[in-house]
C-alpha positions as CSV (number, residue, x, y, z in Angstrom):
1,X,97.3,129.7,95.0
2,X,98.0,131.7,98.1
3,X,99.0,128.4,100.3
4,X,102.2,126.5,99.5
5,X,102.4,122.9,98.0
6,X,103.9,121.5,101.6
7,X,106.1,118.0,100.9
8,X,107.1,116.0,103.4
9,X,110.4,114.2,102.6
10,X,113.8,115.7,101.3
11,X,114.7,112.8,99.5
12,X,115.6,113.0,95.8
13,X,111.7,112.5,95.5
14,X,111.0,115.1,97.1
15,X,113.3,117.4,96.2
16,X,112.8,116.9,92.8
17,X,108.9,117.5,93.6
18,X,110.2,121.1,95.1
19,X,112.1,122.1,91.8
20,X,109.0,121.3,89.8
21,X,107.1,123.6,91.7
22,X,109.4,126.7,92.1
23,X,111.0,126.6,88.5
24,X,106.9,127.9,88.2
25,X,106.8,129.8,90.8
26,X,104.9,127.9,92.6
27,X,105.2,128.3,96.6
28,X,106.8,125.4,98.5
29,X,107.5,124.4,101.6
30,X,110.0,121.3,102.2
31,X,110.4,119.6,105.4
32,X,112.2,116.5,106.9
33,X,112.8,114.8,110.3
34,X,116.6,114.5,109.8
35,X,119.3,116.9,109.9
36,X,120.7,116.1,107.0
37,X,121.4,114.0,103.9
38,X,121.2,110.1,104.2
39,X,124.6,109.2,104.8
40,X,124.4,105.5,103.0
41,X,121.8,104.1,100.6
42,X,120.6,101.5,98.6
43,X,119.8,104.0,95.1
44,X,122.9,104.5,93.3
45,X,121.6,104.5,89.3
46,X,120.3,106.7,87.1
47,X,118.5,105.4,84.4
48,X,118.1,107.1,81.0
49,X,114.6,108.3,81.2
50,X,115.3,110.3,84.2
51,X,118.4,112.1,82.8
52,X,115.6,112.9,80.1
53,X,113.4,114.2,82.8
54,X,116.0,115.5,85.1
55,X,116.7,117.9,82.5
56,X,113.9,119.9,83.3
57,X,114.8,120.9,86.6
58,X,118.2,121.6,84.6
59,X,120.2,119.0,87.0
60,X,121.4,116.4,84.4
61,X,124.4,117.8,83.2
62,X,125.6,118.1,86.9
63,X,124.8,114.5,87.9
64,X,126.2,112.9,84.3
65,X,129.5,115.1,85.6
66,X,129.8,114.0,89.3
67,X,129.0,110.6,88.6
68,X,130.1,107.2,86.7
69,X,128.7,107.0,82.9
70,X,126.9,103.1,83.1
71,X,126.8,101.8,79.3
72,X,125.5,98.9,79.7
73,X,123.9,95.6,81.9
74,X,125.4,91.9,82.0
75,X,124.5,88.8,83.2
76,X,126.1,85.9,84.1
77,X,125.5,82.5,85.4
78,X,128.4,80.4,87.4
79,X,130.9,83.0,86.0
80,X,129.7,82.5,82.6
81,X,128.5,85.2,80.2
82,X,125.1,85.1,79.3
83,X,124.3,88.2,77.4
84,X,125.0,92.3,77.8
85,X,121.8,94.9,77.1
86,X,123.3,97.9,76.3
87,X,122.5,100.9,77.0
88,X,124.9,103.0,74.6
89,X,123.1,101.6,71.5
90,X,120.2,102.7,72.5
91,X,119.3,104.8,69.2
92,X,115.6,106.9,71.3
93,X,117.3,108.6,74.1
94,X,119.6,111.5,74.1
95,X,121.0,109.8,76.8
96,X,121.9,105.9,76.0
97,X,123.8,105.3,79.2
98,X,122.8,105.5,83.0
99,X,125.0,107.7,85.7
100,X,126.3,105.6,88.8
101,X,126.1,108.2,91.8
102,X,125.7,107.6,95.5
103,X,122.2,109.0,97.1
104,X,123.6,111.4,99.0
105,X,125.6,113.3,96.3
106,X,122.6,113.5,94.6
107,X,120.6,114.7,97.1
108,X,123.0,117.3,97.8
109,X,123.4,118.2,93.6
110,X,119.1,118.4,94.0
111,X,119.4,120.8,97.2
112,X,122.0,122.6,95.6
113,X,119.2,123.7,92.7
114,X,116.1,124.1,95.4
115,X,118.4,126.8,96.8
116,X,118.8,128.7,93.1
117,X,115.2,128.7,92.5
118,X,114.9,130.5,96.0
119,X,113.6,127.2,98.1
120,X,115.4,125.7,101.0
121,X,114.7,122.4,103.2
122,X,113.6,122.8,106.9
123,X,115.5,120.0,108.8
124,X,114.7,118.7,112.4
125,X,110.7,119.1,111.4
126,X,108.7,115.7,112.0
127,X,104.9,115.2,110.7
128,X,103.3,114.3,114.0
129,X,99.6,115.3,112.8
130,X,97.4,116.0,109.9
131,X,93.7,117.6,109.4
132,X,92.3,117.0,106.8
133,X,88.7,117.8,107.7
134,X,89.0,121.5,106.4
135,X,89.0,123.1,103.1
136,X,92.8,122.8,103.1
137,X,94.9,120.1,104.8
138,X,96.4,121.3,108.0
139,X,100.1,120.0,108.9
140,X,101.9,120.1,112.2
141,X,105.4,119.3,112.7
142,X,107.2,119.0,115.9
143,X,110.9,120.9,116.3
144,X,113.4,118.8,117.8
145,X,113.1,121.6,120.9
146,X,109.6,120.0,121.3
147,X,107.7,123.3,119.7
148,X,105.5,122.8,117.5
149,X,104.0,124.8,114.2
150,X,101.0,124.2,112.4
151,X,100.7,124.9,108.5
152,X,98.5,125.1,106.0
153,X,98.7,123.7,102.5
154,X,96.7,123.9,99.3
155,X,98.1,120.6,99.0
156,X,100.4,118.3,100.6
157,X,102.8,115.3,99.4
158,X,103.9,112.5,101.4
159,X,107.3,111.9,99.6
160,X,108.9,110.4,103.4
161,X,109.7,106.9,102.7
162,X,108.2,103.4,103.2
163,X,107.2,103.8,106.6
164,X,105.3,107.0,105.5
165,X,104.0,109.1,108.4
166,X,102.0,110.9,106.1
167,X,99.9,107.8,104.3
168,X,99.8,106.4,108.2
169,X,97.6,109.6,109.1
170,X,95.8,109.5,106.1
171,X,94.9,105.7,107.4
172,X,96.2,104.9,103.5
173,X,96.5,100.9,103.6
174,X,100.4,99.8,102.1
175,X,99.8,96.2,100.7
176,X,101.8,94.1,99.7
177,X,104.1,91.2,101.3
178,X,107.8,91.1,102.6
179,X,109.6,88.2,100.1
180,X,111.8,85.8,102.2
181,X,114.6,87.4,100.6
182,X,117.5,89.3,102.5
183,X,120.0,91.6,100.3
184,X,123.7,92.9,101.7
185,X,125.4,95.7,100.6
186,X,128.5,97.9,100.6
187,X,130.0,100.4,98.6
188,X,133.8,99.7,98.1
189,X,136.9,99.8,95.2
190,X,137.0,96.9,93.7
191,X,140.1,96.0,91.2
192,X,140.7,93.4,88.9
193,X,139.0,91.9,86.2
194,X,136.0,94.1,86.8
195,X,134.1,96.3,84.1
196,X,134.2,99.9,84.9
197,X,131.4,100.9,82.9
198,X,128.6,98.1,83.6
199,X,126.4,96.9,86.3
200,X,126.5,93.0,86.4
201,X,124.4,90.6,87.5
202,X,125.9,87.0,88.7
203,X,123.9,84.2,89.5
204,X,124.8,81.4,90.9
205,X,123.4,78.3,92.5
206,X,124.4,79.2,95.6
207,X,122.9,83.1,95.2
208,X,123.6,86.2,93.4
209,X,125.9,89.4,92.8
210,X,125.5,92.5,91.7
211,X,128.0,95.0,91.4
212,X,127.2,98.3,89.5
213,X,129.6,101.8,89.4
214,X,129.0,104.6,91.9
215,X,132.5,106.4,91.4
216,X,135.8,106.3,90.2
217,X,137.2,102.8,90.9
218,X,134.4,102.4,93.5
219,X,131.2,99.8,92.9
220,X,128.2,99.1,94.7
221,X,128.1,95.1,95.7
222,X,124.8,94.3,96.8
223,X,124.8,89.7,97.5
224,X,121.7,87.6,98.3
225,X,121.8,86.3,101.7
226,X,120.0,84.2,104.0
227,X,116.7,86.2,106.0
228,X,118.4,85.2,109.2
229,X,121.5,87.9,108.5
230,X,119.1,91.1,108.4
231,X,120.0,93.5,110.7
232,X,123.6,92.7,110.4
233,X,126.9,94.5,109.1
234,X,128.7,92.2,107.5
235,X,132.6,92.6,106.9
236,X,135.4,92.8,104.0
237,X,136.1,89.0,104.4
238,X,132.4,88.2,104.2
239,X,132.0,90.5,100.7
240,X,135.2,88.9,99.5
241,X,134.2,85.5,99.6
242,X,131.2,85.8,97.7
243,X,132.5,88.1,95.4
244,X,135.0,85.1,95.3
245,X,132.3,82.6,94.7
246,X,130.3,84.5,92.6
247,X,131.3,87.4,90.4
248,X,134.1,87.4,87.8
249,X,137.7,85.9,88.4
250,X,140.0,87.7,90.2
251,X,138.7,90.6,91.6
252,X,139.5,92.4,95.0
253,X,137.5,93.9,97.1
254,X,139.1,97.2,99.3
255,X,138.0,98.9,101.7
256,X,134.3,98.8,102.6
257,X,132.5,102.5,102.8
258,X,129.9,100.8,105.0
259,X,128.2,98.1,104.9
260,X,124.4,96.9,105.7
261,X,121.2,94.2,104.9
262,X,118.0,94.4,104.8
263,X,114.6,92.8,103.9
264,X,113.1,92.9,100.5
265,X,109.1,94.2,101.1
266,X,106.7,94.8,97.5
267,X,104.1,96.9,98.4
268,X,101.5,99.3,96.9
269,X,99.1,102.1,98.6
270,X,95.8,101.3,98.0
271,X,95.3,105.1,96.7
272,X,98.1,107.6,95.7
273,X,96.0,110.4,97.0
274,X,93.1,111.2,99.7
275,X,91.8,114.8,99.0
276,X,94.5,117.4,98.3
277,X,97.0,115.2,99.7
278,X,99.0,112.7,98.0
279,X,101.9,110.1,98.3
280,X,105.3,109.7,96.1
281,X,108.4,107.2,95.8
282,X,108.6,104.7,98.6
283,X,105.3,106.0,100.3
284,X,103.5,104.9,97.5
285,X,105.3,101.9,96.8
286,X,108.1,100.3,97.3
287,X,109.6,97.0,95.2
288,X,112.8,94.8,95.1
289,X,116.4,96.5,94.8
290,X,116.8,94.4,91.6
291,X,117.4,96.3,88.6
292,X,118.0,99.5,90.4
293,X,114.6,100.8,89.2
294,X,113.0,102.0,93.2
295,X,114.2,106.0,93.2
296,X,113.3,106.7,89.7
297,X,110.2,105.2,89.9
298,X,109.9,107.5,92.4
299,X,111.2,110.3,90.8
300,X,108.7,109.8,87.7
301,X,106.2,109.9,90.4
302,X,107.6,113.6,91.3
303,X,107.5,115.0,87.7
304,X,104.0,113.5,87.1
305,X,102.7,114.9,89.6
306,X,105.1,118.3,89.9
307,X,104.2,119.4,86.6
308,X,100.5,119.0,87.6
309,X,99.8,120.7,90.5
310,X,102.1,123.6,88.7
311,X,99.3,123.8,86.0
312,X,96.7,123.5,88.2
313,X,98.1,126.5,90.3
314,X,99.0,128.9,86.9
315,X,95.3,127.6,85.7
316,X,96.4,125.6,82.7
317,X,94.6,122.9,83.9
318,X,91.7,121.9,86.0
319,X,91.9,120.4,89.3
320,X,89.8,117.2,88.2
321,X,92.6,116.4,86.0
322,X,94.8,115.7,89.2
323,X,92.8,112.2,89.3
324,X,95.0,111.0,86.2
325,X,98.0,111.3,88.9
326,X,97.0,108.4,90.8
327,X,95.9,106.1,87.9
328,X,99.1,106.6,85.9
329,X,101.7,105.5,88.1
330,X,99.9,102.8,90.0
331,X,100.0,101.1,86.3
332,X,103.3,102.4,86.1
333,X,104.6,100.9,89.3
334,X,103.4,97.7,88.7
335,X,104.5,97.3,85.7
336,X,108.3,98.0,87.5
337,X,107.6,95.8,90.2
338,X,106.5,92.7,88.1
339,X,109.7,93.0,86.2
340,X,111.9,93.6,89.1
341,X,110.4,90.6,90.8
342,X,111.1,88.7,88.0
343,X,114.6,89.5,88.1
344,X,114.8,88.9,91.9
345,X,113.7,85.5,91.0
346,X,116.5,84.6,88.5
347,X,118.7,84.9,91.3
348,X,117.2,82.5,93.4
349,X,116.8,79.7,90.6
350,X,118.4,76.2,92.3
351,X,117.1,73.6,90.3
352,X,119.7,72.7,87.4
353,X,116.5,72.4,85.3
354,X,115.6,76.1,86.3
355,X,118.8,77.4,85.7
356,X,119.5,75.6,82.3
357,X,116.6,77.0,80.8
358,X,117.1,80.9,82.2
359,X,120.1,80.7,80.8
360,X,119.1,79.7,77.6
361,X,116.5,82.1,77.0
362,X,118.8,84.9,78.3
363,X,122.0,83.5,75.5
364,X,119.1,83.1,73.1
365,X,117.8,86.6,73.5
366,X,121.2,88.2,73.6
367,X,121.8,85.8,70.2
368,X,119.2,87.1,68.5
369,X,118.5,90.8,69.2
370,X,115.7,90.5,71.9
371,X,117.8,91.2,74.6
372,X,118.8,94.6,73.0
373,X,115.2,95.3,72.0
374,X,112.9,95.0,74.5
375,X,115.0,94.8,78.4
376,X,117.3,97.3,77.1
377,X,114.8,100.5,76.9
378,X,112.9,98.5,79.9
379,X,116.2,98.5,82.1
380,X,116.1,102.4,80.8
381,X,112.9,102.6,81.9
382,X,112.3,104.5,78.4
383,X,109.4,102.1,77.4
384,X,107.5,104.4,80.2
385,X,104.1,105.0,78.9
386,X,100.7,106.1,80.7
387,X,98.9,104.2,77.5
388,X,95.4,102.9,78.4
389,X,95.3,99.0,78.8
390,X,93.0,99.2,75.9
391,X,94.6,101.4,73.6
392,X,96.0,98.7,70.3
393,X,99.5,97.7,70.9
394,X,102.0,100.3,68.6
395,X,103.9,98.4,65.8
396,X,107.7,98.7,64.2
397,X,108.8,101.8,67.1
398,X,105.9,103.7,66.2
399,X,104.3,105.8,69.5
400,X,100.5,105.9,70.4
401,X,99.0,108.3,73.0
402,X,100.3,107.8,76.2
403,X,103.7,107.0,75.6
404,X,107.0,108.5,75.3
405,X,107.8,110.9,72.9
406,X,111.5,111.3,71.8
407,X,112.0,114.6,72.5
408,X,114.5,116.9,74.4
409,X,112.9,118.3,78.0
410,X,113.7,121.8,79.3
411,X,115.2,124.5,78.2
412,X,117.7,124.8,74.7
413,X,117.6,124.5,71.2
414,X,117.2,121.6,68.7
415,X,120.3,120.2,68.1
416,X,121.0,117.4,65.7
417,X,118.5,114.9,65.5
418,X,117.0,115.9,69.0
419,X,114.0,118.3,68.9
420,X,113.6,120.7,72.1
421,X,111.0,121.2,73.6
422,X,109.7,123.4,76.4
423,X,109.4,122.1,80.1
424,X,106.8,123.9,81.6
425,X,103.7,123.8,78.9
426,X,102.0,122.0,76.5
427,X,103.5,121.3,72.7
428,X,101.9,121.1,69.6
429,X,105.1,119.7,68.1
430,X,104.3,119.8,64.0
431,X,106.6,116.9,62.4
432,X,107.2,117.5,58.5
433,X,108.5,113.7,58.2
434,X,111.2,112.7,55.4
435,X,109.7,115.1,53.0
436,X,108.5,119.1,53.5
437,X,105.4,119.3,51.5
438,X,105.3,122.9,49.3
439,X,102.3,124.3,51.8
440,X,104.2,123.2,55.4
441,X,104.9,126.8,55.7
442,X,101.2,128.1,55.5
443,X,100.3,125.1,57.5
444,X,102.6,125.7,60.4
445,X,101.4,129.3,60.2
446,X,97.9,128.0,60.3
447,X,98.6,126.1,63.4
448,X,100.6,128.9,65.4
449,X,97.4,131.5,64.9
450,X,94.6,128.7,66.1
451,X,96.6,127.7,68.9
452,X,98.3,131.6,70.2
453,X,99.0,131.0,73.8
454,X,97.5,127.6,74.7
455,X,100.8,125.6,73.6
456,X,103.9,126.3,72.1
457,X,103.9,125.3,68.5
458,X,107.2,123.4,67.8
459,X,108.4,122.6,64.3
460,X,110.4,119.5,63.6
461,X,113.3,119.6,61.3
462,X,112.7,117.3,58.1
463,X,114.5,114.1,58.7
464,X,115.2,111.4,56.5
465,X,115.7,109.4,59.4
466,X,116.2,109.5,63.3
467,X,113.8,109.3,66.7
468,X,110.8,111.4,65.7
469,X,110.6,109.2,62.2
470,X,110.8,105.9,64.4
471,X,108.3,107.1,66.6
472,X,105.9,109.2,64.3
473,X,106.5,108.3,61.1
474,X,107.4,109.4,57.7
475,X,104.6,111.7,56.6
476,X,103.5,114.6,58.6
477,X,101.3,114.7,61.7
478,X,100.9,117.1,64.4
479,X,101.8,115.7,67.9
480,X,100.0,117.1,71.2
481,X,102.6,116.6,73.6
482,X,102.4,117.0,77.5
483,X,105.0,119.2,79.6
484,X,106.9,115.8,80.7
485,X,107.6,114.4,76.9
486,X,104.2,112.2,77.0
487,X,102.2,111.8,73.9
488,X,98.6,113.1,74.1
489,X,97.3,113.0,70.6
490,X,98.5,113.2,67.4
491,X,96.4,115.0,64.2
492,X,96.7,115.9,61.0
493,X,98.4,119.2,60.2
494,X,95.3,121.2,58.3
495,X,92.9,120.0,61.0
496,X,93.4,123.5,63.3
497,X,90.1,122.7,65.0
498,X,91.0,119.5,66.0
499,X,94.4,120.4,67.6
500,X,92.7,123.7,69.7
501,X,89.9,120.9,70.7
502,X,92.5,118.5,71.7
503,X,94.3,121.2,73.8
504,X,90.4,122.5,75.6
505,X,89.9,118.9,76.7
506,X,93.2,118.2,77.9
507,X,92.7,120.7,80.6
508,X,90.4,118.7,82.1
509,X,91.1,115.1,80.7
510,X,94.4,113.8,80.6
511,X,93.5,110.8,79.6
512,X,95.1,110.2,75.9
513,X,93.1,111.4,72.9
């Protein structure tokens, strides 16, 4: 690949996207239209399955550092508690709790790592036209002198927000609908009778409240409000009586960092990709600020699709296979934005009817276990999973091709119950189970000569218990598993020929075996 992968956007997104790349030496070029980092924002979690994926651009530590540990999510209704999921008990992840960090620091911890792998963004550079009618898609971007360059990309990535310039001039439709729903926000410290460690959710029947962790002794408060007040910048006396009237007894609200509100817009691109161009994070879709879940959608958009390209460009997988980008995080993004609309919906319950019975199903879920369950590694965003709609529904925590493999990303060594594996190629990751059978030597042996250089071959401790039993079960079984942690197929041991033919068709067919 002589070219470089050009991205447009230095967002997390795409800076993420431009780690990817380099940490394979992969040639990148990373522009933006503003000077700098965004000075306020509206992403300020986390999640666990990012931290998971973050790790392979070997940024995780540095954000769980800077930022506020988040161990769990609360809801309430009329001051009242209706249930906690908790993230901290969450027994799959390596990381069961969220970081609460403002955008901006974490852009600046992402650019911080673009400049060790040798990259660098080029500020002041705006999109103002794309050909795509050649071989290779040809970009220019105007200087804020008014000069102009014109490059060329062996493919390009629209990672530059919801009003895209790049899916605009790739005449990429962005359905969807704006919600007559307006949201305000500021970051500020808050003391009192406040939770340092959670995000909350207050509902009300005159609106909701959410106020989640971005710092020490500061939270993010983010209020429903009427459509009429977009635009506007409300003040510390208008965040103090709602957080009066809302959120938990007796809390203060200081000084406000800034303070904003906006419109609430669900929409999709008809296509993640035209040609050898292709959109990420809000470009491709954007959904409500409930649940926190918008930037790392996004950023699972840029590790799908970084470690892609990257194996297309070292040849460890064929172009066609780039298709599987598009289909797997469409399903993935709506499957975010149906639950985040959900949520946005809770809040805006007014009918005593309505809210009796949310808040009975919520206290009857957090009662019984549900709540933990199933919206805790959802809020996580762990229960990713790129299975097909057709492929049979797993049972008791067991994993089918497609999703999520409990694994450690990047680079290091199995500690504890956490098996590593590496970030930038394929694993054939043979699990013993609870018990080593007397051949597993010879069989592991077996594997490593059929497979030589088109995997790493991983071996799995024996465990009597812990993730990779959950998820793959007591007995032994060789596990084809994708540079980001995704299950591809899973085989018997002895069968060599089955695991080298798995590996030959998943250059070219990513689609689980």
């Amino acid at each position: 690949m002589n070219e470089p992968v050009v991205v447009v956007g230095a967002g997390p997104v795409g800076l993420v996207l431009a780690c990817e790349l380099l940490q394979q030496d992969v040639p990148v070029r990373i522009l933006d239209a503003e000077r700098g980092h965004s000075e306020h924002s509206r992403a300020t979690v986390i999640w666990p399955r990012l931290l998971e994926l973050l790790r392979r651009t070997d940024v995780t530590d540095r954000l769980a550092h800077e930022g506020q540990r988040i161990q769990g999510v609360s809801y309430f209704s009329d001051h009242a508690p209706l249930g906690t999921a908790w993230l901290n008990r969450l027994k799959s992840t390596p990381y069961p709790f969220a970081v609460g960090i403002p955008q901006n620091r974490t852009e600046e911890i992402l650019e911080q790592r673009l400049l060790e792998l040798g990259g660098k963004v080029e500020r002041g550079c705006t999109l103002t036209a794309l050909d795509t009618t050649g071989p290779l898609p040809v970009a220019r971007f105007t200087q804020q002198d008014g000069s102009t360059q014109d490059i060329t990309a062996s493919y390009l990535v629209g990672a530059d927000g919801a009003h895209s310039t790049v899916r605009k001039l790739l005449g990429i439709d962005f359905d969807g609908k704006r919600l007559p729903v307006c949201f305000a926000i500021t970051d500020a410290e808050l003391s009192g009778n406040i939770a340092p460690d959670l995000v909350s959710y207050c509902y009300t029947p005159q609106g909701s409240l959410a106020l989640g962790p971005v710092g020490e002794g500061v939270q993010r408060v983010a209020v429903s409000v009427p459509p009429a007040t977009a635009g506007a910048a409300p003040g510390r006396d208008f965040f103090q009586r709602i957080l009066t009237e809302r959120g938990p007894v007796g809390v203060e609200l200081g000084e406000l960092r800034f303070s904003t509100t906006f419109h609430v817009n669900i929409r999709t691109a008809a296509s993640f990709r035209s040609g050898r161009c292709f959109l990420a994070g809000d470009a491709a879709h954007i959904m409500s600020p409930a649940g926190a879940q918008g930037m790392n959608t996004g950023l699972q958009d840029a590790v799908n699709l970084g470690w892609k390209l990257a194996a297309v460009a070292r040849g460890r997988l064929e172009e066609a296979a780039l298709e599987s980008y598009g289909a797997e995080r469409r399903a993935a993004a709506h499957a975010v934005t149906r639950s985040t609309s959900l949520q946005t919906r809770w809040g805006f319950l007014r009918r005593p009817a309505q809210i009796a019975l949310r808040d009975t199903v919520v206290r009857g879920a957090d009662r019984t276990g549900v709540l933990q369950r199933q919206l805790a590694p959802k809020i996580g965003q762990i229960d990713a999973t790129y299975r097909p709609e057709s492929a049979r529904m797993p049972r008791g925590g067991r994993i089918v091709p497609g999703d999520r493999v409990p694994v450690l990303l990047g680079q290091g060594r199995t500690t504890g119950v956490w098996t590593a594996v590496p970030r930038d190629d394929w694993t054939v990751l043979l699990h013993v189970g609870r018990s080593r059978p007397d051949t597993w030597h010879d069989t592991c042996a077996a594997v490593r000569e059929a497979v030589g250089d088109q995997a790493e071959v991983v071996e799995a401790p024996s465990q009597s218990h812990g993730p990779l039993v959950d998820a793959l079960g007591s007995r032994p079984v060789a596990a084809v598993v994708r540079p980001d942690g995704h299950l591809y197929a899973t085989l018997a041991p002895a069968r060599t020929s089955e695991i080298t033919g798995a590996l030959r068709r998943a250059r070219r067919d990513l689609r689980p075996g």
